[in-house]
C-alpha positions in Angstrom: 60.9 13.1 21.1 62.1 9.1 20.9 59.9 6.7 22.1 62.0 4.0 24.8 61.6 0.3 25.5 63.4 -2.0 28.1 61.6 -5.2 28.4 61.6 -9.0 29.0 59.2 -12.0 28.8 58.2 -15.6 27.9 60.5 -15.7 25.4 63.6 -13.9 26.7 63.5 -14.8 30.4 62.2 -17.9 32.0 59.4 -17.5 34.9 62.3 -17.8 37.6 64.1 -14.4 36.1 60.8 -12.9 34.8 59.2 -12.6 38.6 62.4 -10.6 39.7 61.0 -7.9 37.4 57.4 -8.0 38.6 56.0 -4.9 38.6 52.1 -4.8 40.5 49.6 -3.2 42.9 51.7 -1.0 45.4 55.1 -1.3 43.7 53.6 0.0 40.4 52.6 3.1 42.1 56.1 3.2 43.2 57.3 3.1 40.4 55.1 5.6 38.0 56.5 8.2 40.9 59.9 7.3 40.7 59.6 7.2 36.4 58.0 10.4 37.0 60.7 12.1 38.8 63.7 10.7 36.2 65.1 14.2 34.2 65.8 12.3 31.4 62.3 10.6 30.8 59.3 12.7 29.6 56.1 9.9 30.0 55.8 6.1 30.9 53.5 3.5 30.8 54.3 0.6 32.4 52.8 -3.0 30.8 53.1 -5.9 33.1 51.5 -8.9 32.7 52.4 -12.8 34.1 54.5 -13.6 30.5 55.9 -10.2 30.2 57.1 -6.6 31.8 57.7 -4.0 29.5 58.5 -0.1 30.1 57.9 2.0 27.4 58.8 5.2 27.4 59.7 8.7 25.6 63.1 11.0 25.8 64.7 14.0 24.4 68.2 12.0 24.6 67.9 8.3 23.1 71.2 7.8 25.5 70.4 9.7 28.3 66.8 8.3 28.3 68.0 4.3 28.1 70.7 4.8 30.7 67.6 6.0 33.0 65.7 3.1 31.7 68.4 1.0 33.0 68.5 2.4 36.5 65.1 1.9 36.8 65.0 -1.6 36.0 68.1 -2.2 38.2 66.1 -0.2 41.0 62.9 -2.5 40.8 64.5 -5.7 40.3 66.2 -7.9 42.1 69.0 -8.1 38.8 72.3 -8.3 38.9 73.9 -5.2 36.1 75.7 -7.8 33.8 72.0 -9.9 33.9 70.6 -6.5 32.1 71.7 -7.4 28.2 71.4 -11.5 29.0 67.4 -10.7 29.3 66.1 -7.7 28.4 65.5 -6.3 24.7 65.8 -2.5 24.3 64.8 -2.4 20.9 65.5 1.0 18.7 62.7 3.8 18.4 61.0 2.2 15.0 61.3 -1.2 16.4 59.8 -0.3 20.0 56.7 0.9 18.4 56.0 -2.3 16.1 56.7 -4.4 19.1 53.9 -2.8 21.1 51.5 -3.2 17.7 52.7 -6.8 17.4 51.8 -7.3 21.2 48.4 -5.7 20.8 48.0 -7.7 18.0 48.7 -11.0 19.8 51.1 -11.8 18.0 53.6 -11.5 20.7 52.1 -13.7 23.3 52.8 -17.3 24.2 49.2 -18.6 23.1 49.0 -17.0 19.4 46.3 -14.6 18.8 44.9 -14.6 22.3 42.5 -11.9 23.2 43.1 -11.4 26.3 46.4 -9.0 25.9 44.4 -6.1 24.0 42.7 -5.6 27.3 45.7 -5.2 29.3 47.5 -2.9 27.1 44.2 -0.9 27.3 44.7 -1.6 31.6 48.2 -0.2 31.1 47.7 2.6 29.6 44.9 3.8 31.7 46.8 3.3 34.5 49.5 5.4 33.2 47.1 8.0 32.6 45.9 8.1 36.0 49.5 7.6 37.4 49.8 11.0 35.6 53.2 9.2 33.4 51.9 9.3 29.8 52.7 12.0 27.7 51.4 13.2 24.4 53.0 10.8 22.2 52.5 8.0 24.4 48.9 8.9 24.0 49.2 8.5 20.3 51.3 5.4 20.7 48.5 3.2 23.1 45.5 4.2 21.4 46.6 3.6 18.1 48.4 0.1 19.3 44.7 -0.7 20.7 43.3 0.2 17.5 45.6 -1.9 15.5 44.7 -4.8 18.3 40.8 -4.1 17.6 41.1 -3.8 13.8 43.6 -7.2 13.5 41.0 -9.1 15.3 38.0 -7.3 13.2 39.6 -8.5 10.0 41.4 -11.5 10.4 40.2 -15.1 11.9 43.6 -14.8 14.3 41.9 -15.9 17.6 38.6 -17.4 16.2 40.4 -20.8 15.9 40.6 -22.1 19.7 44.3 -23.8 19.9 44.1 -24.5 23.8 42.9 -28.1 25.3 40.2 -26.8 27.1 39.0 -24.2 24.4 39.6 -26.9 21.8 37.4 -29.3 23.8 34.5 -27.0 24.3 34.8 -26.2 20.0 34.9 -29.5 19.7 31.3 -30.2 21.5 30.0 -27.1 19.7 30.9 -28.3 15.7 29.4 -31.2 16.5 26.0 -30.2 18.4 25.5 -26.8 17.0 24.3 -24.4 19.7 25.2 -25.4 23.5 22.2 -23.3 24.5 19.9 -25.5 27.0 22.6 -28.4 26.7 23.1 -31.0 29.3 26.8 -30.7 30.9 28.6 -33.0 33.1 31.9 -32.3 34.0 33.8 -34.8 35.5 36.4 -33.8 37.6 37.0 -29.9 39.6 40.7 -28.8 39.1 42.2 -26.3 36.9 41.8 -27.5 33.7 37.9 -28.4 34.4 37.5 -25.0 35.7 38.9 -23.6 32.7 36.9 -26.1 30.0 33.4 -24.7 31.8 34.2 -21.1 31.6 34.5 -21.6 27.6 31.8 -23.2 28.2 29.6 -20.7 29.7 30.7 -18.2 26.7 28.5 -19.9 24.6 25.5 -19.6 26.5 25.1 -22.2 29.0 23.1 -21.8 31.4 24.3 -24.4 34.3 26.2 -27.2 34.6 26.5 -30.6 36.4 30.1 -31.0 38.5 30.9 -34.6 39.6 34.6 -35.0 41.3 35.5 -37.5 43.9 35.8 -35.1 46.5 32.2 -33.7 46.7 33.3 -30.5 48.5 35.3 -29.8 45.4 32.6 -30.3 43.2 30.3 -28.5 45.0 32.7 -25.3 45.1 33.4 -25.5 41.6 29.0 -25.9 40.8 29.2 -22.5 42.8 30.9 -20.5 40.4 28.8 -21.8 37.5 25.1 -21.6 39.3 25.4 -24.9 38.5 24.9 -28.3 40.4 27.4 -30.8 42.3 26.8 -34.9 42.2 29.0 -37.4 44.4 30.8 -39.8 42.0 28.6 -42.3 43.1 25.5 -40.5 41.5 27.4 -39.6 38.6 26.3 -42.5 36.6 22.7 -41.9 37.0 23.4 -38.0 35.5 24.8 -40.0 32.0 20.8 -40.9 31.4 20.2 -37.1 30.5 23.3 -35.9 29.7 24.2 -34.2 25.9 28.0 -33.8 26.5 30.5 -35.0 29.0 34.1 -33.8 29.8 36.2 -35.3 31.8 39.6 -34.5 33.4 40.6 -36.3 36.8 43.8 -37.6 37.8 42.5 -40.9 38.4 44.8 -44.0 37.1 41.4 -46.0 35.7 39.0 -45.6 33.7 36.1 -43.4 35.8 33.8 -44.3 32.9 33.4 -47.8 32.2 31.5 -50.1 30.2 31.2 -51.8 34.0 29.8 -48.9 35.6 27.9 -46.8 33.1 27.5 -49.0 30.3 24.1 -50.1 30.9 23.3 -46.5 31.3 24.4 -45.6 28.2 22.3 -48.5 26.0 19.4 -47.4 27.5 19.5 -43.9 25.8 18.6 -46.4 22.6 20.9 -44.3 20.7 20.3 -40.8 21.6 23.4 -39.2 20.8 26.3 -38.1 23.6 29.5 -36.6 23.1 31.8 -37.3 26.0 35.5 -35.2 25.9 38.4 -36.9 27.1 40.7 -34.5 28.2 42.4 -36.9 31.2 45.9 -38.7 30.9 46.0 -41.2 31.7 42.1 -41.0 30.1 39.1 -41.0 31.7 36.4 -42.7 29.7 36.7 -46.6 28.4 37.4 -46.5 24.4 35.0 -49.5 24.5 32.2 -47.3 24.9 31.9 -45.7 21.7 30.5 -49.2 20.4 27.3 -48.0 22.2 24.7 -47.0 19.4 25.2 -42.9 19.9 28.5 -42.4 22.1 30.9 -40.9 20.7 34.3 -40.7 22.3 36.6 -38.1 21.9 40.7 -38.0 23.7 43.7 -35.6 24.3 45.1 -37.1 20.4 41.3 -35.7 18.8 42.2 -32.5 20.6 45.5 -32.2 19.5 44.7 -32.9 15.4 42.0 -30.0 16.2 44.6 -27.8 18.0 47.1 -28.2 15.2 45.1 -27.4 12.4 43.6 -24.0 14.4 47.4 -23.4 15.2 47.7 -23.3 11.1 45.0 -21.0 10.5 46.0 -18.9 13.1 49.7 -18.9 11.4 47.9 -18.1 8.3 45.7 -15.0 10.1 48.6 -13.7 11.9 50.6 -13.2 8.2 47.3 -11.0 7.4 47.9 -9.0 10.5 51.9 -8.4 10.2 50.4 -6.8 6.9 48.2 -4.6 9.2 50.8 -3.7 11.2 52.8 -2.5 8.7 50.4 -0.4 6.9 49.6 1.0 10.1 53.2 1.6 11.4 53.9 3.3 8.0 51.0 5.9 8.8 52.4 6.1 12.9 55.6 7.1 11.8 55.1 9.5 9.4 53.4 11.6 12.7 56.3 10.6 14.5 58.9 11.5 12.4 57.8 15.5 12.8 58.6 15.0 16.5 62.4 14.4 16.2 63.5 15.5 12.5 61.1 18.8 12.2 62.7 20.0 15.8 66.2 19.3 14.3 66.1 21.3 11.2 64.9 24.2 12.9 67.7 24.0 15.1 69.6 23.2 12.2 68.5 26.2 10.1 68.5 28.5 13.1 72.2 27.7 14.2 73.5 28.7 10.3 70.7 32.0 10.9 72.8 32.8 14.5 76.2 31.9 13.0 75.5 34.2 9.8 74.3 37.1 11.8 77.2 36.9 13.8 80.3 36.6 11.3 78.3 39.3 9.5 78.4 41.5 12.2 82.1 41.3 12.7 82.5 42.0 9.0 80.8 44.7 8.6 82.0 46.1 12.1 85.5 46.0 10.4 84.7 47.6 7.4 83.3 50.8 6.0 81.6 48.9 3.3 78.5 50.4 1.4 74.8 49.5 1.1 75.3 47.9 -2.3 78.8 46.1 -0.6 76.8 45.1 2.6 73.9 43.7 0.2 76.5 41.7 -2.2 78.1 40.6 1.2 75.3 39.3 3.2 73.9 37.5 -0.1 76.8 35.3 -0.5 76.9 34.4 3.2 72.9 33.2 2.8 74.1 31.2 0.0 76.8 29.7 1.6 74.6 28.6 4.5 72.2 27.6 2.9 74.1 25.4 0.3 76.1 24.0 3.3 72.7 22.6 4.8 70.7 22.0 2.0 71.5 18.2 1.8 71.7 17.6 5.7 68.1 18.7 5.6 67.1 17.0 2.4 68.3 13.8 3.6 67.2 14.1 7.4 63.7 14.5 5.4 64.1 11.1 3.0 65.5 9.1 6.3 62.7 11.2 8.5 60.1 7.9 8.0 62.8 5.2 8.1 63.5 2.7 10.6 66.5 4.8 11.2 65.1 8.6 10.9 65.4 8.7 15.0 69.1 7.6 14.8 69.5 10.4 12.0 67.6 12.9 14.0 69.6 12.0 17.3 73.3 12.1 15.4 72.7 15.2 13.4 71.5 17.0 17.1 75.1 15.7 18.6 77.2 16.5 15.4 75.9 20.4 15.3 75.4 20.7 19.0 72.1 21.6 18.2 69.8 23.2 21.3 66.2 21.9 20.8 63.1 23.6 22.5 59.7 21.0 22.3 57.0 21.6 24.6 53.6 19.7 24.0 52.9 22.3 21.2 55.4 20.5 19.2 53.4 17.0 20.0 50.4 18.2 18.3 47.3 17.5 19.3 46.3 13.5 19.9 43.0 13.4 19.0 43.3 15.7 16.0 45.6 13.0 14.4 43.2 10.2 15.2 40.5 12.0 13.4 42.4 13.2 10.7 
């Protein structure tokens, strides 16, 4: 059994090519039924996310199974064929299955180290299972991916260093106040990226915040989300008196925070510290302010020393968990190996058996040879068989755990036309291997 991968994604395709290849909600149910009705493919699980579709999948055939790989793609797509090999990678069994570790891992993904991916390989694969599309050693293959995922971010620091403005910002207000627990938030400003600086926010045990934008409706949609509570722009001033951190993000071409409008505001805190979060270009907040006894000002450049040094330690993490990987692919593979080079020295060792019998049949159907002659007869012919596929074997063992075992397996099946019978006996049981 060979385990399959067609794919694309942020780094192969751009967005424009990568959304011909979307695969969600009604058409993924189309698909699983069509993958399940391809000869040539035994399971599927399907992983498609906004930077990346992949189709991973197992075969008795390594060609037969990518030239229905192929037509699938080409079916749910919106390709041309020659755009096939210009975007898609269709790596070779070994490499297949360290991709899908690497991706678990986040090590794959545009943001390094992001969290978010081990949860939608563990989406995938459950909606595989209730598809009905996985197979035995897909089984194996997604729960010990996810496990690699969970123990990579268990013993590494690969996403505890946040290398995203908004997270960066929110990190940024935490080193320098501690806990955010019972802190006074304003945000200034309701679009994306203030959206996405006060749900980091609320991970750290917030309780509310304070929304100003100029568009009160805005604000007050955004406060909605948060429990939290909206302020005009023309209040948003007075909220600076009680405030313990303030991020700001509008695309206003002035300063919204001035020494004109809020510096008086700011004084009479009589130092009472305030960290206020730039995170606007053109900014937001007046540079002048931080000569007020307890501001201190932060911009996009403060974020992006901190982004560049958690984009180091992340390089440095993510070196730890290619070490992971490989340990852990080394163990994968030695399973895997039984399920493509065990089948083909059977089949191997049964052919010489069948050929044996059979030339000895037509021997001794030609001669009137005795029991001793029969026994000195048949006793050469084991040797010669076995002597003819004592290194075949020997070597399809050594190459068995090999990046290139599958290839082995696959060319020795076509060079002695081997017949190979696997059923899910020959997969083994999954759990049984996890435990073990």
């Amino acid at each position: 059994m060979y385990v399959l991968l067609v794919g694309l994604n942020h780094r192969t395709a751009p967005v424009e090519i990568r959304e011909k290849l979307a695969i969600n909600g009604a058409v993924m149910d189309s698909a699983y039924k069509y993958l399940k009705h391809m000869e040539d493919i035994e399971g599927a699980v399907i992983l498609a996310t906004c930077n990346r579709t992949e189709v991973y999948a197992t075969a008795r055939d390594i060609e037969k199974g990518m030239e229905a790989l192929n037509k699938f793609v080409l079916k749910f797509s919106n390709f041309d064929p020659e755009e096939l090999g210009k975007y898609l990678y269709r790596p070779n069994c070994y490499d297949a299955i360290m991709h899908l570790f690497r991706v678990a891992s986040g090590l794959d993904s545009m943001i390094l180290g992001e969290s978010q991916i081990i949860a939608q390989v563990k989406e995938a694969y459950k909606e595989a299972i209730a598809a009905g599309a996985s197979d035995g050693v897909l089984n194996a293959l997604f729960q010990e991916a996810i496990s690699v995922g969970k123990r990579v971010r268990t013993e590494t620091d690969i996403d505890k260093h946040p290398i995203s403005v908004s997270s960066a910002a929110v990190e940024l207000a935490r080193s320098q106040l501690g806990n955010l627990k019972d802190r006074s938030v304003v945000v200034v400003g309701a679009g994306e990226m203030s959206e996405l600086t006060t749900r980091y926010l609320m991970q750290y045990g917030l309780s509310s915040v304070i929304v100003s934008n100029r568009s009160y409706e805005k604000a007050a949609a955004m406060a909605e989300l948060f429990s939290g509570r909206a302020v005009g722009f023309d209040m948003l001033t007075a909220e600076l008196n009680r405030a313990d951190i303030v991020i700001s993000c509008t695309s206003a071409s002035h300063y919204v925070l001035s020494t004109e409008n809020c510096g008086n505001i700011l004084k009479s805190r009589h130092g009472q510290r305030i960290i206020m979060i730039d995170i606007a270009v053109p900014r937001d907040i007046d540079p002048a302010l931080k000569t007020i006894e307890g501001v201190q000002i932060y911009d996009i450049d403060d974020l992006q020393n901190v982004i560049d040094e958690n984009y180091l330690e992340r390089k440095k993490a993510s070196r730890q968990a290619e070490n992971i990987i490989a340990e852990e692919l080394e163990k994968f593979n030695e399973w895997l190996a039984s399920l493509y080079v065990v089948p083909v020295i059977s089949a191997l060792k049964i052919k010489g058996e069948t050929i044996k019998n059979r030339e000895l049949t037509k021997v001794f159907n030609r001669l009137d040879a005795s029991d001793y002659e029969r026994k000195v007869i048949s006793s050469m012919a084991n040797h010669i068989i076995n002597q003819l596929l004592h290194d075949p074997i020997v070597n399809l063992k050594e190459m068995a755990c090999s990046n290139q075992g599958h290839l082995y397996a696959e060319v020795s099946k076509k060079l002695f036309d081997l017949q190979l019978e696997m059923g899910e006996s020959d997969i083994g049981d999954v759990k049984t291997r996890h435990q073990g």
